[in-house]
Phi, psi and omega in degrees: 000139185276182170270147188260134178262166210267134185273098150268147213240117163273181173262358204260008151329277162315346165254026150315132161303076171147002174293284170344271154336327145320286206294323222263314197297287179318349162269335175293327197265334192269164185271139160256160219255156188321164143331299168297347150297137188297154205258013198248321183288316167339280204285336180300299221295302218293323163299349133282333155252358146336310200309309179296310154341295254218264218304332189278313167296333171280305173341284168297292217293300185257325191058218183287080151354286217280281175333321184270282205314347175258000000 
C-alpha cells in the first residue's frame, strides 16, 4: 500500500478545464447545512468533501508534480 500524500490545493487550479463546472455541480448536488452551524464549520464540511472531487482533477490534469520536475 502506498502511503497517502497530503491534498494541496494550489492556485494554479481554478484555470483548470472543468474545475468550475466541478465546484459548480457539487453546490447543486449538496444539501446546505443548518443555518445554525457556524459558517467556519460550514465552509471546513463542505471543503472535505470537495477534496476527493479536486484531488481526482489535479490528478488527471498535471499528476504526480514531484515525479515529472525530476
Amino acid at each position: 500500500l502506498k502511503p497517502k500524500r497530503p491534498f494541496k490545493f494550489t492556485n494554479d487550479i481554478e484555470k483548470y478545464p472543468g474545475f468550475l463546472l466541478l465546484v459548480e455541480k457539487y453546490r447543486e448536488t449538496t444539501a446546505p447545512l443548518f443555518s445554525s452551524t457556524s459558517a467556519l464549520h460550514r465552509l471546513a464540511k463542505k471543503l472535505k468533501e470537495l477534496k476527493p472531487s479536486l484531488r481526482g482533477l489535479s490528478r488527471n490534469q498535471v499528476g504526480d508534480i514531484t515525479k515529472k520536475t525530476k
